[in-house]
N, C-alpha and C positions, 0 to 999 in steps of 0.2 A: 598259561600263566595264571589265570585266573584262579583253575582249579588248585594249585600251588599257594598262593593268596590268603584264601578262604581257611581251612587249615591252619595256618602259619598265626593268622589273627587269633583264632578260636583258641592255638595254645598260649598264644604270648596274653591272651586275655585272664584265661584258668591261671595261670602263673601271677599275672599281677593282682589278680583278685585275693590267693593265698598270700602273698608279702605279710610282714607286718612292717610297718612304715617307723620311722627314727622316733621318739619321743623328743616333742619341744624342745632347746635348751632350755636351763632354770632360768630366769628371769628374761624373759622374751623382752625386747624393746616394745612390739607390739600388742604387748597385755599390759593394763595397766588396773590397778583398784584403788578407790579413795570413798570414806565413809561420807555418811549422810546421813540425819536425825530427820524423822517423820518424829511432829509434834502436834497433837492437836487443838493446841494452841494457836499453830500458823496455817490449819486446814482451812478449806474453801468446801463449806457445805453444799449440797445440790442435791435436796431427794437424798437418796438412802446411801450416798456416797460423800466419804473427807477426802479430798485430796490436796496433795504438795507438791508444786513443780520445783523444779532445781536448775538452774543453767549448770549444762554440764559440755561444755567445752571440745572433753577427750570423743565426745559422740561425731566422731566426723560423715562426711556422706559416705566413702568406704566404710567405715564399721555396719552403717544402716543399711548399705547395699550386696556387704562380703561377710561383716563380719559376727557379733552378738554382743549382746549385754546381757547381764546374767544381774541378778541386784538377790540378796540374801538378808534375812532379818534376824535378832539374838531375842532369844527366847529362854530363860531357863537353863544360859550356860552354852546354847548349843545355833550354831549357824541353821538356818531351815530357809532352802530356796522359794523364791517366790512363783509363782501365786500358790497363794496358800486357801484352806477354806476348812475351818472348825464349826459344829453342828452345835447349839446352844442349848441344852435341858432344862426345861423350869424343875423346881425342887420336887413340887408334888405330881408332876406328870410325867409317866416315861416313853417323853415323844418329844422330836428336835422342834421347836419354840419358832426359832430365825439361825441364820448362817449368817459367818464372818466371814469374810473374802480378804485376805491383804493381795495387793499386787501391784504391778506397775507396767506403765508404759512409755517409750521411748521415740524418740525421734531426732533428727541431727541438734546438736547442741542443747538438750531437752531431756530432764528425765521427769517423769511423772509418778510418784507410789501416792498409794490408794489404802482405804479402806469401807467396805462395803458390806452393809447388810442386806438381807434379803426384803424387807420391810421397816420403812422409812416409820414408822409407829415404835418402833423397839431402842431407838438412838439413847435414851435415858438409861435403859436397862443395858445395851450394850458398853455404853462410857464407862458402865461402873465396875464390869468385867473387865474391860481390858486398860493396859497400860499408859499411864498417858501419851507416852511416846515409844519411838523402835530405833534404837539402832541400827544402821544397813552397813553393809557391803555393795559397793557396784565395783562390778568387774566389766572391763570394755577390753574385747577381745577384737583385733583387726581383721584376722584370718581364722576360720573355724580349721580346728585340725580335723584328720581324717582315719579313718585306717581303724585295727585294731587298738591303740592304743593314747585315743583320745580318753581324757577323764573323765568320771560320775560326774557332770557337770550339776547333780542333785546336791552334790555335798562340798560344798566352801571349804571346807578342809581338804578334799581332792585338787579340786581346783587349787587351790593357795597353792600346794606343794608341785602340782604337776606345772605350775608357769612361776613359781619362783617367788611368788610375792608379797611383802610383808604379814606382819600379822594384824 
């Protein structure tokens, strides 16, 4: 029996491994996205780092424990997943100065985005680079899908269209 067994798994496994699995329905009950402004106006300084926490509700202990958060920022027209990190040029030198880090982190009812340089000396010179504020997307997915035919989960216009959810 055993040797019958063995076999039997090995094909049923090569077979499930080739599947490709259902695409999501459009608008999953358990995807959900709702915006968020990083302002730094309402940062919390600390060393070389602003941050903004957010009570966010949809972060249940399943999503923290099953599922993901995905959080994307607008830039120049176009969704860019987070963590992000741009190298800075001084004008007359051609070599990276300090880095920009945006990013965020998560935990149950809790979202956190950031923005981070690499040296706490540069904050003057970075403010006046970048934006005073960002635009976000978070996306709170319950269940990760699986299979061939999970999204670029890099590109917020993937995602939007592959779970259904507004713009």
């Amino acid at each position: 029996m055993k040797r019958l067994l063995t076999p039997f798994i090995l094909v049923f496994a090569i077979l499930a491994a080739g599947c490709e699995y259902p695409v999501k329905p459009q608008g999953d009950a358990g995807v959900i996205s709702f915006p968020l402004t990083f302002r730094f106006a309402d940062a919390r300084f600390d060393g070389n780092v602003a941050s903004v926490q957010f009570d966010a509700p949809e972060i249940t202990r399943g999503v923290v424990e099953h599922g993901a958060v995905l959080v994307y920022f607008r830039e120049q027209g176009t969704w860019t997943a987070m963590p992000f990190t741009i190298g800075v040029e001084a004008l007359h030198v051609e070599a990276v100065d300090f880095t920009i880090s945006i990013g965020y982190a998560f935990e149950r009812r809790l979202v956190e985005t950031f923005v981070e340089i690499s040296t706490e000396d540069v904050w003057d010179d970075a403010l006046d680079l970048l934006p005073s504020r960002y635009d976000l997307k978070v996306v709170v997915i319950n269940d990760r899908p699986f299979g061939k035919n999970a999204p670029d989960f890099s590109d917020y216009e993937a995602v939007r269209a592959f779970y259904g959810l507004a713009e």
